[in-house]
C-alpha positions in Angstrom: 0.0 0.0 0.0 2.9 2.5 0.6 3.7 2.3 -3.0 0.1 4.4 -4.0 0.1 8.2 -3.4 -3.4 8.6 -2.5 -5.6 11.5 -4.0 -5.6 13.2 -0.7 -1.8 13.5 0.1 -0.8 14.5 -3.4 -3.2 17.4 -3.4 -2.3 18.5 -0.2 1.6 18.7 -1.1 1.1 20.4 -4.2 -1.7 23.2 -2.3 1.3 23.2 0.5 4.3 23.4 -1.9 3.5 25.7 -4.1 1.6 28.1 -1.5 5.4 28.4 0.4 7.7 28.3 -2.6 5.8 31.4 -3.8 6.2 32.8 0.0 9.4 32.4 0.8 12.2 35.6 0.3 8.8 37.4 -0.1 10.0 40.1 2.7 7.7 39.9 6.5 4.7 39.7 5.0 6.2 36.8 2.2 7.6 35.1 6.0 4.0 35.8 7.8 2.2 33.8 4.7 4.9 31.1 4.1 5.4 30.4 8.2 1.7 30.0 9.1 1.3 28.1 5.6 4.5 26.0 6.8 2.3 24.6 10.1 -0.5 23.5 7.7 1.3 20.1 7.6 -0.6 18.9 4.5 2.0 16.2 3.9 0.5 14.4 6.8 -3.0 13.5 5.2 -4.4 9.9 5.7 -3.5 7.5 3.4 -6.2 5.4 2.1 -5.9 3.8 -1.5 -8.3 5.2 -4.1 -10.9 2.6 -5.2 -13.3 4.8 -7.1 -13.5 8.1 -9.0 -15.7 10.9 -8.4 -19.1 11.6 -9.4 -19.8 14.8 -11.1 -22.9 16.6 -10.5 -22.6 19.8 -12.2 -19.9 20.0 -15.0 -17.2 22.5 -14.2 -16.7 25.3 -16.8 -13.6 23.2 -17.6 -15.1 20.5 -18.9 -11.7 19.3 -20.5 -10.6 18.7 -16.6 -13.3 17.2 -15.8 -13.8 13.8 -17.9 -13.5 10.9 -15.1 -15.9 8.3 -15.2 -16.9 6.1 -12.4 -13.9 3.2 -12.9 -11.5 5.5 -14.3 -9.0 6.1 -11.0 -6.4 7.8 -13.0 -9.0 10.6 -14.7 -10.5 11.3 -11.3 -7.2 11.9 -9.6 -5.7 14.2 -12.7 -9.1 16.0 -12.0 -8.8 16.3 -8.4 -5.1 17.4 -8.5 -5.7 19.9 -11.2 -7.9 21.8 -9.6 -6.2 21.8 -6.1 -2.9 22.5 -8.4 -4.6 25.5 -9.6 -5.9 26.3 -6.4 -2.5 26.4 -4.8 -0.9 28.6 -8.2 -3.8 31.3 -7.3 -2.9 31.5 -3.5 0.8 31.1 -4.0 1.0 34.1 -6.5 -1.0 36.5 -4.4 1.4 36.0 -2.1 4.1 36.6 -3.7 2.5 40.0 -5.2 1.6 41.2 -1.7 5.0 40.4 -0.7 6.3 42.6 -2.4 6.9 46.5 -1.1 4.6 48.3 -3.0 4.3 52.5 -3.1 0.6 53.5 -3.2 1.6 54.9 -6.6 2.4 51.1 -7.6 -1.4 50.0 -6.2 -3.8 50.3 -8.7 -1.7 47.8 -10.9 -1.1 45.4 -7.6 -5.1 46.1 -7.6 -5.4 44.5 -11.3 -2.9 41.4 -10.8 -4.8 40.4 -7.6 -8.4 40.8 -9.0 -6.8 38.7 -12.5 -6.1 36.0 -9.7 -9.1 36.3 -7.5 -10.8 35.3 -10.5 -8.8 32.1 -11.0 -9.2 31.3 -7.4 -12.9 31.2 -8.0 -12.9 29.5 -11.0 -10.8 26.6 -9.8 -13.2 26.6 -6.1 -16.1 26.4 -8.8 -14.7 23.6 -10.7 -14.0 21.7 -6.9 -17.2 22.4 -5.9 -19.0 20.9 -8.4 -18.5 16.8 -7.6 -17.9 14.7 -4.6 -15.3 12.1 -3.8 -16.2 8.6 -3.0 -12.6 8.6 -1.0 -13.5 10.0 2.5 -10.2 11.5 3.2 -9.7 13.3 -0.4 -14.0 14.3 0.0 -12.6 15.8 3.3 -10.0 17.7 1.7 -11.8 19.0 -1.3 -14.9 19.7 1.3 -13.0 21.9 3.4 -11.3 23.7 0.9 -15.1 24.5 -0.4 -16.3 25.5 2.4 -13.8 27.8 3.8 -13.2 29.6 -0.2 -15.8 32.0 0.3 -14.5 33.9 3.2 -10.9 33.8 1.1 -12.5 35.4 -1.7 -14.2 38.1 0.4 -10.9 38.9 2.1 -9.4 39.1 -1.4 -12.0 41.2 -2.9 -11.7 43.7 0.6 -8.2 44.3 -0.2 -8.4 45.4 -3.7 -11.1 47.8 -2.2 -9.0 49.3 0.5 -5.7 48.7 -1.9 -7.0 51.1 -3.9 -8.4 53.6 -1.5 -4.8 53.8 -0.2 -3.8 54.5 -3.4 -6.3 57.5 -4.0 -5.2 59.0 -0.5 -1.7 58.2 -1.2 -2.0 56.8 2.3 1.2 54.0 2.8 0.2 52.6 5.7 -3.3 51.5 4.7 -2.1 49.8 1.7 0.7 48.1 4.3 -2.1 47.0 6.7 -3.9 45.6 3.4 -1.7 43.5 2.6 -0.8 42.1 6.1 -4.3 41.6 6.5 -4.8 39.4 3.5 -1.8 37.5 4.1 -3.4 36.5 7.4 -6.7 35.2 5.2 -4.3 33.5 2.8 -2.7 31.7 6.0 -6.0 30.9 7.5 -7.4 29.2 4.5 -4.4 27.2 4.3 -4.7 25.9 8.0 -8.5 25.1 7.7 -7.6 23.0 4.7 -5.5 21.1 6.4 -6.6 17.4 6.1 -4.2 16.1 8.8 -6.9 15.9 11.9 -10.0 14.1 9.4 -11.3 10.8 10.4 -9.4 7.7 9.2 -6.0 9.0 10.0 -3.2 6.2 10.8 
């Protein structure tokens, strides 16, 4: 059994790897992300072999990412880990972007990068939200991700709002507290995705 990389572990390395590659060297609020993403411990998911694919009930906008059938392991896995894959590529680059100093002069584009990637993030929760895993550990996974995506999105959204009020007032220390504040959102929904405490673990 150790030679199968379940569904849920791979996910949860590539959400955590890519989330603290993009973090790291980012400056203190690159090392506030990437340090409370690093306790996430996503590595340390349960184990269980896959023995069925999902079961799509709404087809995803990307239908081309979304062709598993019910005895097709490998489709529903590429599926799975695409769209945790893009998941973690959305996160990971808004926090590099925030990590990086940025004048109030320099906002309104930092506004326009983020918003381009807030509407990945959504699209790629969309996509993940519209099956369910037969694999309790991996449902757990892509469940709590779900669930906990909306309140990332609205932090997201608040910060291009007060990003670019700080711009218009030229005010430095708004847009600081901006982006400190979504790097804490970015870090939360990284520790409530983290699969290591569901049912089944051994």
């Amino acid at each position: 059994m150790r030679r199968v990389r379940t569904i849920t572990q791979g996910a949860a390395v590539i959400l955590l790897a890519g989330t603290v590659a993009a973090g790291c060297g980012g400056g203190r609020i690159g090392e506030i992300a990437s340090e409370r993403a690093a306790t996430a411990t996503l590595a340390d998911a349960p184990r269980p072999a896959v023995t069925t694919a999902p079961t799509p009930t709404t087809a995803p906008p990307q239908a081309d990412a979304g062709t598993a059938t019910g005895s097709d392991i490998a489709s529903a896995r590429t599926r799975f880990e695409q769209d945790v894959r893009s998941t973690s590529t959305t996160v990971g680059a808004m926090v590099a972007a925030i990590a990086v100093p940025t004048l109030p002069s320099g906002a309104p584009a930092l506004v326009q990068q983020v918003s381009g990637l807030l509407r990945e993030y959504d699209a790629a929760v969309a996509s993940l939200g519209s099956y369910s895993l037969s694999d309790p550990p991996a449902e757990e996974l892509r469940r709590k991700i779900v669930d906990n995506a909306p309140a990332t999105s609205e932090a997201i959204r608040a910060f291009t709002e007060s990003a670019q009020a700080a711009a218009d007032s030229n005010d430095q220390a708004a847009l600081d507290q901006a982006s400190r504040t979504l790097a804490g959102a970015l870090s939360r929904f990284l520790g409530a995705a983290n699969p290591a405490g569901t049912p089944g673990q051994g």
